[in-house]
C-alpha positions in Angstrom: 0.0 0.0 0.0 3.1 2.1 1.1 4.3 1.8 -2.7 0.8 3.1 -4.1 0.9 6.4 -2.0 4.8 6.9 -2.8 4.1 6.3 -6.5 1.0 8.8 -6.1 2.6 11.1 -5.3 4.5 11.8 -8.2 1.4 13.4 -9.8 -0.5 14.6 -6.3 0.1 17.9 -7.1 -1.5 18.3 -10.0 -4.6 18.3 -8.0 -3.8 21.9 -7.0 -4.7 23.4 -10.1 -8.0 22.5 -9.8 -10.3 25.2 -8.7 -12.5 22.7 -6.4 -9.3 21.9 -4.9 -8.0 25.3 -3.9 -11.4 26.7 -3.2 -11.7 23.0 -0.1 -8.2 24.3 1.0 -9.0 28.2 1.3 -12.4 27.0 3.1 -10.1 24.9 5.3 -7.3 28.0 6.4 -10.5 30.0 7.3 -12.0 27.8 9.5 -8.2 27.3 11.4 -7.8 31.1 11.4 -11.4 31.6 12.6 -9.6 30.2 16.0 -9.8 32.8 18.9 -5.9 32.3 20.4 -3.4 34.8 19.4 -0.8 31.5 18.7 -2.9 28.6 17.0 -1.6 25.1 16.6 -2.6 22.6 13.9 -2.4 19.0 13.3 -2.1 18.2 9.5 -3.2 14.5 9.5 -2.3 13.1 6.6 -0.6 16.2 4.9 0.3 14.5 1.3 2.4 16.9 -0.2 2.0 19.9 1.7 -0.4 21.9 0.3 -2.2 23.1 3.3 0.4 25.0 5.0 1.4 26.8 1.9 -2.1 27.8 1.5 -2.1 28.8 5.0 1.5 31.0 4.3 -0.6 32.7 1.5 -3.8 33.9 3.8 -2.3 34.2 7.8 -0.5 37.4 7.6 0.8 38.2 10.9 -1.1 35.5 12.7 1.5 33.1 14.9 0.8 29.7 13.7 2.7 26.2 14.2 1.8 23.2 12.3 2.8 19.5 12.6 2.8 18.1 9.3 2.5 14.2 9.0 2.2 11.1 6.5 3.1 7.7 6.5 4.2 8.5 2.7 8.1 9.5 2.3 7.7 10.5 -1.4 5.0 12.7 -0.1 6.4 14.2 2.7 10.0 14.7 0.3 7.6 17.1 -1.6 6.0 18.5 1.4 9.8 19.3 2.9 10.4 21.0 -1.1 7.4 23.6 -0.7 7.7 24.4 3.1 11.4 24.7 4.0 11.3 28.4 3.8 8.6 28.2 6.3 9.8 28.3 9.8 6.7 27.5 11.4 6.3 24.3 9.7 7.4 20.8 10.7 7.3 17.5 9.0 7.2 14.1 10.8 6.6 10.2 9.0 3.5 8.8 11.2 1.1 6.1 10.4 -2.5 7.5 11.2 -3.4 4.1 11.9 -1.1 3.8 15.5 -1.3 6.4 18.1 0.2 9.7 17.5 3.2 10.5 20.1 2.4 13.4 21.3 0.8 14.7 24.4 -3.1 15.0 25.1 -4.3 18.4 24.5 -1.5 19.4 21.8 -3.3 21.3 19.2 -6.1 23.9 18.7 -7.1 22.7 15.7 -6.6 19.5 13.4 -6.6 19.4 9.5 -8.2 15.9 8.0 -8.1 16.1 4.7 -9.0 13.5 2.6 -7.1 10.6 4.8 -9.8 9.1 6.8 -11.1 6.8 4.1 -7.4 4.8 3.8 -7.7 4.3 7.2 -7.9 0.5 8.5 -10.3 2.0 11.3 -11.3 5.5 11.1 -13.3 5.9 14.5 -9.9 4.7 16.2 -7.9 7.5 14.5 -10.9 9.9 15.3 -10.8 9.3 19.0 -7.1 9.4 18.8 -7.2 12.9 17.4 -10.0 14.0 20.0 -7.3 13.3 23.0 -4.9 15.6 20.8 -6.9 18.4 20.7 -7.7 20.7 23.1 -11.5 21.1 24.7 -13.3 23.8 22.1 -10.5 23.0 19.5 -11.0 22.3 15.9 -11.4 19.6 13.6 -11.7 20.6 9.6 -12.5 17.3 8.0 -12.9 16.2 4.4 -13.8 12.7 3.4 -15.0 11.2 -0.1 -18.7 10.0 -0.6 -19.8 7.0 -1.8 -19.0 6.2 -5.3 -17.5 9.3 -6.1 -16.9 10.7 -9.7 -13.4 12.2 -10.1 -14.4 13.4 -13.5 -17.4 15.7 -11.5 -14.0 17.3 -9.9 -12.9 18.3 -13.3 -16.3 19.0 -14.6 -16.3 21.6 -12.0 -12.7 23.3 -12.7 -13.6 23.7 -16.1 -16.7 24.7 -15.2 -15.4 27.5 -12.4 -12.5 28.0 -15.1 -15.0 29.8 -17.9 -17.4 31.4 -15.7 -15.2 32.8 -12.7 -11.6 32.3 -13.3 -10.8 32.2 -17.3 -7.3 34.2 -17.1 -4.4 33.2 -19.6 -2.3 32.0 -16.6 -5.1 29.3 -15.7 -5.7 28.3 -19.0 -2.1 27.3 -19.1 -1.3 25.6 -15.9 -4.7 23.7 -16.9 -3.4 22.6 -20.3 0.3 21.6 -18.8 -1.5 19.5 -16.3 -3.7 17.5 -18.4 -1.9 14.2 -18.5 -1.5 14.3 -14.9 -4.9 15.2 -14.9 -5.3 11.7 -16.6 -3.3 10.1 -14.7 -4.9 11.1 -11.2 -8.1 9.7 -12.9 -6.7 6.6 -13.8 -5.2 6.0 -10.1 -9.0 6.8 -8.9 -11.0 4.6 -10.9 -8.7 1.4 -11.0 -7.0 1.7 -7.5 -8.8 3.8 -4.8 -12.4 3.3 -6.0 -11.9 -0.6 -6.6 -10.4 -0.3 -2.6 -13.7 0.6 -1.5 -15.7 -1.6 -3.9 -13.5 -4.0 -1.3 -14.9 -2.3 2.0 -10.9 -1.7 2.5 -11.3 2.2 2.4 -14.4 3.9 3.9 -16.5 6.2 1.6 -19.3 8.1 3.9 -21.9 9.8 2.5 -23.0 13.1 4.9 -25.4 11.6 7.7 -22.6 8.7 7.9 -19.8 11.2 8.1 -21.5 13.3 10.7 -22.4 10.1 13.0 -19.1 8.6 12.9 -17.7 12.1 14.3 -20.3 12.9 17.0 -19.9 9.5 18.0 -15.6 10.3 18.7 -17.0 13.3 20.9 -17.3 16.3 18.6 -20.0 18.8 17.6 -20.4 19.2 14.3 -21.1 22.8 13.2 -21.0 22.3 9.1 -21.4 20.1 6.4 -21.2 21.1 2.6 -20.7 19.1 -0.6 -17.0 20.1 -2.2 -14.3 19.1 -4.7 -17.3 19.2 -7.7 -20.1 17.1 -5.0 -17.2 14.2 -4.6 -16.4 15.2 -1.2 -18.4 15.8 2.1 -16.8 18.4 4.3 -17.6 19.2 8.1 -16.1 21.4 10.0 -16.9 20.1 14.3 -15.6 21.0 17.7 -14.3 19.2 20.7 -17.3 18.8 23.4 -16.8 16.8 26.7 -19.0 14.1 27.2 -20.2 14.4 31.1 -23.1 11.7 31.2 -26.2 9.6 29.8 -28.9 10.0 31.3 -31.3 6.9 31.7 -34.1 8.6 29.7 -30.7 8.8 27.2 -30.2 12.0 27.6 -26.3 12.9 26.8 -25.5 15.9 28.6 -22.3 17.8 27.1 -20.3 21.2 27.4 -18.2 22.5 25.1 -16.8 26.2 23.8 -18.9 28.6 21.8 -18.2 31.4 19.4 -20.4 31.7 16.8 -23.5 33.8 16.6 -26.1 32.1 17.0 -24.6 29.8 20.0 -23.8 33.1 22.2 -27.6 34.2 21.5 -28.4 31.0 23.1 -26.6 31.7 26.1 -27.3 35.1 26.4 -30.7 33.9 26.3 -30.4 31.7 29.5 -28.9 34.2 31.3 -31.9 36.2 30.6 -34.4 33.3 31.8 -32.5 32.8 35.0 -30.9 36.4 36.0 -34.0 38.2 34.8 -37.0 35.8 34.6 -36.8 33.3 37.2 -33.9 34.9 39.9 -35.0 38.8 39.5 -31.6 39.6 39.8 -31.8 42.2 36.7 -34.6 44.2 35.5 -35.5 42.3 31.9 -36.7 46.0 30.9 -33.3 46.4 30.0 -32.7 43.3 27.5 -35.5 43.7 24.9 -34.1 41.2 22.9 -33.9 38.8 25.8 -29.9 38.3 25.6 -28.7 39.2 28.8 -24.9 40.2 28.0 -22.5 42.8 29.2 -18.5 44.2 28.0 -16.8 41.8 29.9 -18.5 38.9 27.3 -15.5 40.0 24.2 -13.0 38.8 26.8 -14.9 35.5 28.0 -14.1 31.7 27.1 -18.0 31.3 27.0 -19.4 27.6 27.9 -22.3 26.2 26.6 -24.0 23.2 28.6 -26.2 21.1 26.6 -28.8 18.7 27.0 -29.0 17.1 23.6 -29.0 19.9 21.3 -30.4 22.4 23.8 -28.4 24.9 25.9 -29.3 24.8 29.4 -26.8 26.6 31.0 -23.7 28.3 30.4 -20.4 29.6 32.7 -17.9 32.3 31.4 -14.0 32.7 32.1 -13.3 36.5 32.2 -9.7 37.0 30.4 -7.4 40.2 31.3 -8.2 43.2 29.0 -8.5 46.6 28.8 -11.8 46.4 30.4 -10.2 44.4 33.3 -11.7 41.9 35.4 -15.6 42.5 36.1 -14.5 41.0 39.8 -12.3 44.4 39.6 -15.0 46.8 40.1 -16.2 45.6 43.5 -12.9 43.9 44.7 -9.0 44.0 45.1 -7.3 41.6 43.3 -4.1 40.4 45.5 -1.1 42.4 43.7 1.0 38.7 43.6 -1.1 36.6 41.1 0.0 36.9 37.8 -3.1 38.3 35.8 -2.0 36.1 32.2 -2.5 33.5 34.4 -5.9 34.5 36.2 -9.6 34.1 35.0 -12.7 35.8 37.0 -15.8 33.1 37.1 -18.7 34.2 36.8 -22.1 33.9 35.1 -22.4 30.3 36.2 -26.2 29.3 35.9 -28.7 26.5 34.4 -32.9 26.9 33.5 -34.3 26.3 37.1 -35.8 23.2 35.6 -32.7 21.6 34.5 -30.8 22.5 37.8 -28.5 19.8 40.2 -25.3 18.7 41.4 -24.1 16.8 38.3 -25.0 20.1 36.2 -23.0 22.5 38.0 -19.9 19.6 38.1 -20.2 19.7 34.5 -19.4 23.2 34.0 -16.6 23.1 36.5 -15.5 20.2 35.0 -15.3 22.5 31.6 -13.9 25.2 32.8 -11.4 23.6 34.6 -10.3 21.0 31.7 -9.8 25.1 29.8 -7.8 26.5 32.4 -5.6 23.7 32.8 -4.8 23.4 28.5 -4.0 27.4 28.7 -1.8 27.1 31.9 -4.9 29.2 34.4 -3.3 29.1 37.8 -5.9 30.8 39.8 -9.7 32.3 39.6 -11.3 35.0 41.3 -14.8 35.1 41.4 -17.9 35.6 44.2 -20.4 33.5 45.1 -23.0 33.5 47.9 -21.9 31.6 51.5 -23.9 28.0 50.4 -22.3 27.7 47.0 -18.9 28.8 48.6 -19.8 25.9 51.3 -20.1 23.7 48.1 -16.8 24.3 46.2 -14.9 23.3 49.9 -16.7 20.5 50.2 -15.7 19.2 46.4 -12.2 20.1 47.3 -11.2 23.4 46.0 -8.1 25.6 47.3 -10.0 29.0 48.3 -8.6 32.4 49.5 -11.7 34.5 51.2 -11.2 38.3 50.7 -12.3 40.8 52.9 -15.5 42.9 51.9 -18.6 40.8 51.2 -21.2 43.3 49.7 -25.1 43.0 48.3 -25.1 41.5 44.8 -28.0 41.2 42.6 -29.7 41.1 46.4 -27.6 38.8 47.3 -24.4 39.0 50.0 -21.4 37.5 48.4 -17.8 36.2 49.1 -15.3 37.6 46.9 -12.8 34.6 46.7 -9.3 33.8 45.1 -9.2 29.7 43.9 -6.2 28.0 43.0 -6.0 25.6 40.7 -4.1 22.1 40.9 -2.6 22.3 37.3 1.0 22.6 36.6 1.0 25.9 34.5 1.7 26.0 30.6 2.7 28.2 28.2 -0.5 30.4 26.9 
């Protein structure tokens, strides 16, 4: 098998001419440099010759990025070595995606899958085995190929995207130069990888099969869309912990949010429970219903989830030019090192969803975050009984000084440490 990717590789690159082909890989370096972090790094699994991180050189501009290129091809990886050794940031080992990877849980904010899971001699193996690599909220940008895929729909499409979008002089010759390869690549397809999975040796998933298999490893999946000319599904998912079943099979899950529509959501419960069902706020002063405030641009926001449905949610305040909401009321001890500090707060869940194992689940989020990103300590407040609670479940706690009336309720302005071993942010 070795031998087939080696000799494949001779004409792999011919596959970058194709329009479908560049347009998967530019849709790919968005969604890694969609990632929040000021440094972001990426697992290529199954890199082939190289061609994502020289798209990536093309698009990050100042952005500080690190990415771990790897193959069990040499031919391929000689090629990758050709196109990225001006490229500091880059580095190349030989793996076989099929044994564990050799590096340490939590390694990288985002992985790259392209087109590699369906060689694989167990793909939800490989899956769970790039789930430990990545961090909680990372990334996973995966492309696979459907079921009885057409490589001629891929060229269909280039020629198609070549006269109605991209017809310049310079495309019209890289596209004639590349032809035999062109007819090569086709020939590799049809007689070698598609008779493969005629075999059942390599997996072609159509979406819903795609999507299951990756839920199923622990991840959220956030998009799916038909690329390379309709031959290939691509999903771009998130890490999510995985707290619990219920018996009524119930999963309940947390996991990191950015987008749009999953901070309304949260913004949302904070509404039902700080304005609605609490009274803590006056809901006169939401009339969208989205309870959020300035200190929200600086947050690691966390979603809890029953199912599909956000229940509750708990923020990690970040150092900023806003500083820390806990700020405003409290002194923070001049010792702690505020890189390494978060400020709690905004911890709640719908009254009728509330209990021990929800509020564990959050801490058990926000705690799996602060240890990845090397969070030594937290300042937050809390009213007496929930500061009873985090004692009795074993946390470190400083009282301050100064407990005041908030949201008509007295609280304890605290300083937690955390039992991590701090890391490089």
């Amino acid at each position: 098998m070795s031998r087939f990717w080696n000799f494949y590789a001779q004409c792999y690159d011919a596959l970058r001419v194709l329009l479908p082909y560049q347009e998967l890989l530019q849709k790919t370096v968005r969604a890694v440099l969609a990632h929040r972090g000021e440094k972001i790094s990426v697992l290529d699994a199954g890199c082939g010759t190289g061609n994502f991180p020289v798209t990536l050189a093309e698009s990050k501009g100042e952005r500080e990025v690190e990415t771990l290129e790897i193959d069990a091809s040499t031919a391929m990886l000689q090629r990758a070595n050709k196109k990225t050794c001006k490229l500091p940031w880059v580095r190349l080992r030989e793996m076989n995606l099929d044994n564990p990877i050799p590096r340490e849980s939590s390694s990288f904010d985002c992985v790259v899958f392209l087109n590699a899971l369906y060689a694989l001699k167990d793909p939800e193996k490989t899956l769970t085995e790039l789930h430990r690599l990545l961090k909680f909220g990372g990334t996973l940008v995966l492309a696979n190929p459907r079921k009885n895929p057409k490589v001629s729909d891929a060229f269909k499409a280039h020629f198609r995207d070549l006269f109605t979008k991209h017809l310049t002089l310079r495309n019209l010759a890289r596209t004639a130069l590349y032809l035999p390869a062109f007819l090569l690549v086709a020939i590799l397809n049809r007689f070698f990888i598609k008779k493969q999975a005629i075999r059942k040796r390599y997996h072609f998933l159509e979406t819903e099969e795609l999507v299951q298999l990756v839920k199923t490893q622990g991840f959220r999946v956030y998009t799916t869309e038909l690329l390379y000319g309709g031959t290939d599904v691509f999903l771009i998912a998130s890490k999510v912990l995985v707290h619990s079943t219920t018996k009524d099979a119930d999963t309940i899950t947390t996991e990191i949010v950015s987008r749009p529509e999953d901070l309304d959501a949260i913004y949302q419960v904070r509404h039902q429970v700080y304005c609605i069902e609490e009274g803590y706020l006056d809901p006169n002063d939401y009339s969208d219903q989205k309870e959020s405030d300035i200190w929200d641009q600086h947050s690691v926001q966390i979603a809890l989830r029953k199912n599909d449905r956000v229940i509750g949610t708990f923020r990690l305040i970040r150092d900023s030019v806003d500083d820390f909401l806990f700020a405003k009321t409290f002194a923070i001890p001049a010792h702690l090192d505020r890189s390494r500090l978060v400020d709690g707060s905004r911890m709640c869940v719908l009254k009728g969803e509330r209990g021990k194992r929800m509020l564990l689940a959050l801490i058990a989020a926000s705690d799996t975050w602060c240890e990845e990103h090397g969070v030594t300590h937290w300042c937050f407040s809390a009213p007496r009984r929930l500061v009873d609670f985090y004692y009795s479940i074993g946390w470190q706690i400083q009282e301050l000084s100064g407990s005041v009336e908030y949201h008509h309720t007295t609280v304890v302005p605290c300083i937690r440490t955390l039992k991590n071993k701090p890391c490089s942010l």
